[in-house]
N, CA, C and O atoms as a GROMACS GRO file, in nm:
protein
  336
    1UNK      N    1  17.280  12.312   5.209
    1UNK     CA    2  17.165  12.231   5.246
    1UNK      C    3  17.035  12.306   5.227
    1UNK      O    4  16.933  12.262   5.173
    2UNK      N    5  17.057  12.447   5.287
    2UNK     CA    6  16.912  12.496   5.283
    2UNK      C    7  16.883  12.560   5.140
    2UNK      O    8  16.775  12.598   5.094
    3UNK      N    9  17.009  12.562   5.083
    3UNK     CA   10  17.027  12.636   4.963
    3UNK      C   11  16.962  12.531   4.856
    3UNK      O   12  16.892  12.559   4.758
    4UNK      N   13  16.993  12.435   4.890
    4UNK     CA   14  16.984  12.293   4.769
    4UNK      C   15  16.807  12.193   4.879
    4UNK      O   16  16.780  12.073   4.886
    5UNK      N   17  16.766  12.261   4.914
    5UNK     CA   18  16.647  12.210   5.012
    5UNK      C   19  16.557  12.101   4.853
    5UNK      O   20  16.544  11.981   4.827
    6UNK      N   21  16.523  12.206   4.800
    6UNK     CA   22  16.429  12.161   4.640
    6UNK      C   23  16.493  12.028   4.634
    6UNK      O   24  16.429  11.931   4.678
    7UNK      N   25  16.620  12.010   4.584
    7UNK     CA   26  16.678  11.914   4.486
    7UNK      C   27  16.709  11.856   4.572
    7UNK      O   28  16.829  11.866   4.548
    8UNK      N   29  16.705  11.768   4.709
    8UNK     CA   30  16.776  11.745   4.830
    8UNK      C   31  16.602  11.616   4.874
    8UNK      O   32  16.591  11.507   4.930
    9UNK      N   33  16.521  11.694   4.821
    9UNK     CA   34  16.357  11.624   4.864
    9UNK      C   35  16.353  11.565   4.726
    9UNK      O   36  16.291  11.460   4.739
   10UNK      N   37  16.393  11.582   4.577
   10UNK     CA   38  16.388  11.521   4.462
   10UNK      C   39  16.500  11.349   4.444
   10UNK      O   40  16.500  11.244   4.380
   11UNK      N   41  16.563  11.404   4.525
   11UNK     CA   42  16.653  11.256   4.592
   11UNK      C   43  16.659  11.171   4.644
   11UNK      O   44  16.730  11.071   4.636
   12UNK      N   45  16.519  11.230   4.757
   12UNK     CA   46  16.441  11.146   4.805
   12UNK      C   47  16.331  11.061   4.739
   12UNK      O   48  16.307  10.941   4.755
   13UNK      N   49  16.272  11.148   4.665
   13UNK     CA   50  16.164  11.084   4.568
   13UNK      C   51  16.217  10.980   4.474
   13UNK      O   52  16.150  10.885   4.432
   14UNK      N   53  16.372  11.011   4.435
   14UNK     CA   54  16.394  10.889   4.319
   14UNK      C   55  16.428  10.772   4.447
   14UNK      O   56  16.408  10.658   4.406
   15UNK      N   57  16.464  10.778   4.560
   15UNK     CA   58  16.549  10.669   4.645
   15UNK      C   59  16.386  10.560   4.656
   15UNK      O   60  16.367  10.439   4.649
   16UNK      N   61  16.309  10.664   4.672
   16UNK     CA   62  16.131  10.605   4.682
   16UNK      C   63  16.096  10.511   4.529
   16UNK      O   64  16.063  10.393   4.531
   17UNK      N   65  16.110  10.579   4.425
   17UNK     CA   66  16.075  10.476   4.364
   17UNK      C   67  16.127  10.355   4.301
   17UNK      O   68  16.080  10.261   4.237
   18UNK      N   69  16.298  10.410   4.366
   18UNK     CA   70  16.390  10.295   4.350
   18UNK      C   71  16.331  10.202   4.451
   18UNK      O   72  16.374  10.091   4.419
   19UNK      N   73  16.271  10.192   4.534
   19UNK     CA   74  16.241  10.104   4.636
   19UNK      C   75  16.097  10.015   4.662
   19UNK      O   76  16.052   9.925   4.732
   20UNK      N   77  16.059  10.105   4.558
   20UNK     CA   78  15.904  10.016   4.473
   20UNK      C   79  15.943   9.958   4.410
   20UNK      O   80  15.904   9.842   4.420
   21UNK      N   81  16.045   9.984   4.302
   21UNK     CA   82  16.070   9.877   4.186
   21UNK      C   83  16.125   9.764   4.240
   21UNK      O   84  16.098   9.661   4.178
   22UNK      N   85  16.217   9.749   4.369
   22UNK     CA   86  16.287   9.612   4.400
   22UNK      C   87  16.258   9.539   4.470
   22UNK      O   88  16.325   9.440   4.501
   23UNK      N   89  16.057   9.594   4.548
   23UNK     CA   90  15.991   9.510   4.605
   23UNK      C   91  15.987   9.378   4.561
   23UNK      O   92  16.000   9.342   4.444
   24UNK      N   93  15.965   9.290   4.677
   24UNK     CA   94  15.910   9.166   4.623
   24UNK      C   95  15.729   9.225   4.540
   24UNK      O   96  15.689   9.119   4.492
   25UNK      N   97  15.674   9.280   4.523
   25UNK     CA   98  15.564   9.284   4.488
   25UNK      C   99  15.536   9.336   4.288
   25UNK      O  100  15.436   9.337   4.216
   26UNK      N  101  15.685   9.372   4.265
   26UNK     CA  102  15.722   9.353   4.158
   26UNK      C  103  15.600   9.466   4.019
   26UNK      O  104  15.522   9.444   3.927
   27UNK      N  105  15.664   9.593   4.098
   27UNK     CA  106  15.556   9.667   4.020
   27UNK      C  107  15.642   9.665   3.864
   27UNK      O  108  15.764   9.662   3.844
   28UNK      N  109  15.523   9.667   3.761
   28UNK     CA  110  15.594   9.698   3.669
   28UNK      C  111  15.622   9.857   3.605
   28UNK      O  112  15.690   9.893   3.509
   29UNK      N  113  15.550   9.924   3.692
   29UNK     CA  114  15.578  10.121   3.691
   29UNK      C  115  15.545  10.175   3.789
   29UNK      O  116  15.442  10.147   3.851
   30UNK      N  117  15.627  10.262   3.820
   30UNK     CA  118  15.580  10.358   3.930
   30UNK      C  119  15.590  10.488   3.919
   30UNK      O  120  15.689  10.538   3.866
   31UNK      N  121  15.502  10.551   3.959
   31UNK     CA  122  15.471  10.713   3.900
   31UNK      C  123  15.473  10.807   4.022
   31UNK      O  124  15.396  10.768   4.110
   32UNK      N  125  15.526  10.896   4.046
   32UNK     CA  126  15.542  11.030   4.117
   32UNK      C  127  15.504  11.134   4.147
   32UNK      O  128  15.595  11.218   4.150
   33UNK      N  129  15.393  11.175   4.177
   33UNK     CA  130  15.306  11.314   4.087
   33UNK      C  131  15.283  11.351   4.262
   33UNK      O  132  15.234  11.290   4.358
   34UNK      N  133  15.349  11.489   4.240
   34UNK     CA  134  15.308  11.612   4.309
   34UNK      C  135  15.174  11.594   4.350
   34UNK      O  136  15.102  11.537   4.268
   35UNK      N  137  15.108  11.642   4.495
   35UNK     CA  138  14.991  11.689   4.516
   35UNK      C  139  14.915  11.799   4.432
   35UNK      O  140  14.799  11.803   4.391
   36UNK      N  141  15.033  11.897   4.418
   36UNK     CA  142  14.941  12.051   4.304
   36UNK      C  143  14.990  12.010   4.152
   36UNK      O  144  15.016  12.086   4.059
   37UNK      N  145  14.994  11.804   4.158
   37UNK     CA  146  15.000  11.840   4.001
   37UNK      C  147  14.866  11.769   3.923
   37UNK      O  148  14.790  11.689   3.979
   38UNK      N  149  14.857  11.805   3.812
   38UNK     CA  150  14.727  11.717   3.800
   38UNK      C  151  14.749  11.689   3.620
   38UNK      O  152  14.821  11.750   3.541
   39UNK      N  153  14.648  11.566   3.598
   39UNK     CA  154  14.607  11.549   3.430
   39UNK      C  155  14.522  11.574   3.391
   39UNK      O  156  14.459  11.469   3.374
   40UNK      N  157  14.492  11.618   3.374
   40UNK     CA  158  14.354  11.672   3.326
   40UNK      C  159  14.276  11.622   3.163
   40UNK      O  160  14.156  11.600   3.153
   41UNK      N  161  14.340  11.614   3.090
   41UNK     CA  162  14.315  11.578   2.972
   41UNK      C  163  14.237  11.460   2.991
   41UNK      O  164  14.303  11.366   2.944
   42UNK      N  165  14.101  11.409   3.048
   42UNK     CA  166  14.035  11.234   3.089
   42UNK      C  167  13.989  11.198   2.980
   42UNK      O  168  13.932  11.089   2.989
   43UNK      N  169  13.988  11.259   2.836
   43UNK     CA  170  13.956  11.166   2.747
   43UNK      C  171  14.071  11.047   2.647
   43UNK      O  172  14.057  10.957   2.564
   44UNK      N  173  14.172  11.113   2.711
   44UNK     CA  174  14.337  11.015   2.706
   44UNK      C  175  14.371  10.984   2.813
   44UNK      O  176  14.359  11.014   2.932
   45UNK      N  177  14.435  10.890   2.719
   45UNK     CA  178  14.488  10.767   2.866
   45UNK      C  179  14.644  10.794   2.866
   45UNK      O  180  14.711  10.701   2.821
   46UNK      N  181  14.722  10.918   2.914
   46UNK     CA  182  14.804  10.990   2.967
   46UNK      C  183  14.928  10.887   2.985
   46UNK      O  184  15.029  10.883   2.914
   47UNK      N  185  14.893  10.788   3.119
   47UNK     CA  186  14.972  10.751   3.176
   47UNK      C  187  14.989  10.626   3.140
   47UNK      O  188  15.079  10.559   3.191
   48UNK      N  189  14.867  10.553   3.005
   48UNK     CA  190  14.939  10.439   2.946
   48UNK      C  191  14.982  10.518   2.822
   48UNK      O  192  15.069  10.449   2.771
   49UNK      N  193  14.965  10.626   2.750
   49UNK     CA  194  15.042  10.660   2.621
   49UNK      C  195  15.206  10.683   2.710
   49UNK      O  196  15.311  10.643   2.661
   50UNK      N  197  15.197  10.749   2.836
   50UNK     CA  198  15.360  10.749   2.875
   50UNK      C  199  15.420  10.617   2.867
   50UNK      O  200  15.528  10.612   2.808
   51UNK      N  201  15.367  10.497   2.921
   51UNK     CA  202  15.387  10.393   2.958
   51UNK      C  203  15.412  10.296   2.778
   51UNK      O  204  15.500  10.215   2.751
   52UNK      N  205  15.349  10.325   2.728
   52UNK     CA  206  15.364  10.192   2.582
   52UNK      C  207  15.505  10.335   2.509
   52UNK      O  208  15.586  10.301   2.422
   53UNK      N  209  15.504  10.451   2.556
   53UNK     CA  210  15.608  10.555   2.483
   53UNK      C  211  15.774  10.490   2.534
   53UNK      O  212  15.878  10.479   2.469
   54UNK      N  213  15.741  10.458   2.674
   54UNK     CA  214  15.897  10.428   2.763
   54UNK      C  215  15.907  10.284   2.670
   54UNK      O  216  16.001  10.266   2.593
   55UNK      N  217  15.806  10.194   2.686
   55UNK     CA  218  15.863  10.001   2.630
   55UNK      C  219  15.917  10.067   2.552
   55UNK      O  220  16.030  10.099   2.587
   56UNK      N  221  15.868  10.128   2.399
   56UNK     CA  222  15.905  10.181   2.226
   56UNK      C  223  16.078  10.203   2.249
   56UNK      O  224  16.177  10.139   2.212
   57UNK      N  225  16.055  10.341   2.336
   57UNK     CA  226  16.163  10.396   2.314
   57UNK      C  227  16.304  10.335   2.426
   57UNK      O  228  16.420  10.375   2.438
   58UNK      N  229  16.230  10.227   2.493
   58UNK     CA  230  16.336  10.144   2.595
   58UNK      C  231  16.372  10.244   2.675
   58UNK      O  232  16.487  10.232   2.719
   59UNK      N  233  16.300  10.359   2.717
   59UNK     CA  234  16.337  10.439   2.844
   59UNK      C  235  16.285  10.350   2.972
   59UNK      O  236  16.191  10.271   2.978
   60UNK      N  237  16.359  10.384   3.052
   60UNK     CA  238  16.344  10.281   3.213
   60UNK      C  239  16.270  10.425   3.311
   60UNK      O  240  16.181  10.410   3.394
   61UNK      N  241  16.327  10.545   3.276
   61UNK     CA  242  16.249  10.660   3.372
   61UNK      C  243  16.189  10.764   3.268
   61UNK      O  244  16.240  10.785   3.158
   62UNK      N  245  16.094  10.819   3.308
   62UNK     CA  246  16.030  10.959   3.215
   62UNK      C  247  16.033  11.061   3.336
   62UNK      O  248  15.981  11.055   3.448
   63UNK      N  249  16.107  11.151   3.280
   63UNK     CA  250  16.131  11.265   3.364
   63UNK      C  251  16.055  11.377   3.309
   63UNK      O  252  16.008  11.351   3.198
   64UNK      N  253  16.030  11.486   3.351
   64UNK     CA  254  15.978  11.623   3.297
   64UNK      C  255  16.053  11.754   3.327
   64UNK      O  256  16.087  11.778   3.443
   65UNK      N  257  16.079  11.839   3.229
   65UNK     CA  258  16.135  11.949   3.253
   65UNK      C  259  16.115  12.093   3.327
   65UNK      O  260  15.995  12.117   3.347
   66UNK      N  261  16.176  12.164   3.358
   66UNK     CA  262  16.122  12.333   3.330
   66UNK      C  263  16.116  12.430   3.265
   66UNK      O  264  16.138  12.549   3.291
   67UNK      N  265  16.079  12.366   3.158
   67UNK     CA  266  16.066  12.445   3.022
   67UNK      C  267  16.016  12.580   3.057
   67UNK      O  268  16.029  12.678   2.982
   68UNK      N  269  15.955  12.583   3.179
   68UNK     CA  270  15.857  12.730   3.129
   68UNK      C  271  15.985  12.830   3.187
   68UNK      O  272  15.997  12.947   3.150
   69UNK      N  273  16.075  12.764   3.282
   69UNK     CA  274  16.190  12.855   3.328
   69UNK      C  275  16.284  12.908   3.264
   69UNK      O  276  16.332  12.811   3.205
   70UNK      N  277  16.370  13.039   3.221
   70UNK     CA  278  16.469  13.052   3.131
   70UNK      C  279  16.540  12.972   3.156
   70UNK      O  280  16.569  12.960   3.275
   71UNK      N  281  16.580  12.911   3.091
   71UNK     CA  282  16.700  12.787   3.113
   71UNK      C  283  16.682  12.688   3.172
   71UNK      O  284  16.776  12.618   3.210
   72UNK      N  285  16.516  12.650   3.203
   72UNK     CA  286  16.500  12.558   3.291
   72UNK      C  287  16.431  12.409   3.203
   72UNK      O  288  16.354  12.333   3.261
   73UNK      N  289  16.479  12.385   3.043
   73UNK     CA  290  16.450  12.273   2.963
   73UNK      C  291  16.559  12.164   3.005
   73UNK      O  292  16.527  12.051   2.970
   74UNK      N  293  16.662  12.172   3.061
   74UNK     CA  294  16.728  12.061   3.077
   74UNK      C  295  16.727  12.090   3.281
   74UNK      O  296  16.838  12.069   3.329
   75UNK      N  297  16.648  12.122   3.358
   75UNK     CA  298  16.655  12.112   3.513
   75UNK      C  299  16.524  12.001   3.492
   75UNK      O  300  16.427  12.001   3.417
   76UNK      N  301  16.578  11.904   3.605
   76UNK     CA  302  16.448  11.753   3.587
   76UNK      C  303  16.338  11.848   3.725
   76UNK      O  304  16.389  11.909   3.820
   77UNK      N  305  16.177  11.836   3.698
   77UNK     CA  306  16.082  11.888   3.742
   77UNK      C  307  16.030  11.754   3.838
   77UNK      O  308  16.007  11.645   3.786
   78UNK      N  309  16.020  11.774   3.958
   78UNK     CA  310  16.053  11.632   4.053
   78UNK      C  311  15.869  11.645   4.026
   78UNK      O  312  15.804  11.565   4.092
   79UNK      N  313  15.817  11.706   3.966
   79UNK     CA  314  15.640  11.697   4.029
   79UNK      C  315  15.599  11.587   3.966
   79UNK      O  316  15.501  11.532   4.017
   80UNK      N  317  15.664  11.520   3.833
   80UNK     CA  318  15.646  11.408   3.754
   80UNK      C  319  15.717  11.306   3.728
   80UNK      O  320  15.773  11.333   3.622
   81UNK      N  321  15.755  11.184   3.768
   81UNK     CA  322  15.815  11.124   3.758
   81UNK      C  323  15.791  10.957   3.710
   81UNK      O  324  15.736  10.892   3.799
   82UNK      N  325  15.818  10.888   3.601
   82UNK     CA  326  15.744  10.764   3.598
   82UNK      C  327  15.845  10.653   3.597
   82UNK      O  328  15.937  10.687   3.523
   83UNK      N  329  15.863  10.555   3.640
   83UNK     CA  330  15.967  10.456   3.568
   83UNK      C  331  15.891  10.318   3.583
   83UNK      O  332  15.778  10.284   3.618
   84UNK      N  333  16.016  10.246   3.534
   84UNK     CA  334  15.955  10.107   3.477
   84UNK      C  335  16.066  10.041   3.519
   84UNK      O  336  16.076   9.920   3.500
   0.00000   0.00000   0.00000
């Protein structure tokens, strides 16, 4: 439990946006972002190029990696999360 604490609060976050999507209020995306995470790039529109990228490619979630970790390109990075 205390060992798996990280990935234990990332379980929580997907149960969360499973529970936006099946509102009656019928979002059509919901996004996840960490307090220490940020976009910075404001002369793109970030989160509709993610968004028209998921319809294209018929992804339902966009996850992000830990690439910068040895071995950490296939561990999912809970600070970003988008689905549809």
């Amino acid at each position: 439990t205390r060992n798996n604490e990280r990935e234990n609060f990332n379980w929580e976050k997907h149960l969360m946006l499973y529970e936006y999507l099946i509102s009656p209020q019928n979002f059509t995306h919901v996004l996840m972002l960490d307090a220490d995470a940020a976009l910075v790039k404001h002369s793109l529109d970030i989160l509709g190029t993610i968004a028209k990228d998921m319809e294209k490619r018929q992804l339902d979630v966009f996850l992000t990696s830990e690439d910068w970790l040895l071995n950490g390109e296939n561990r999912i990075n809970g600070g970003f999360l988008m689905t549809r």
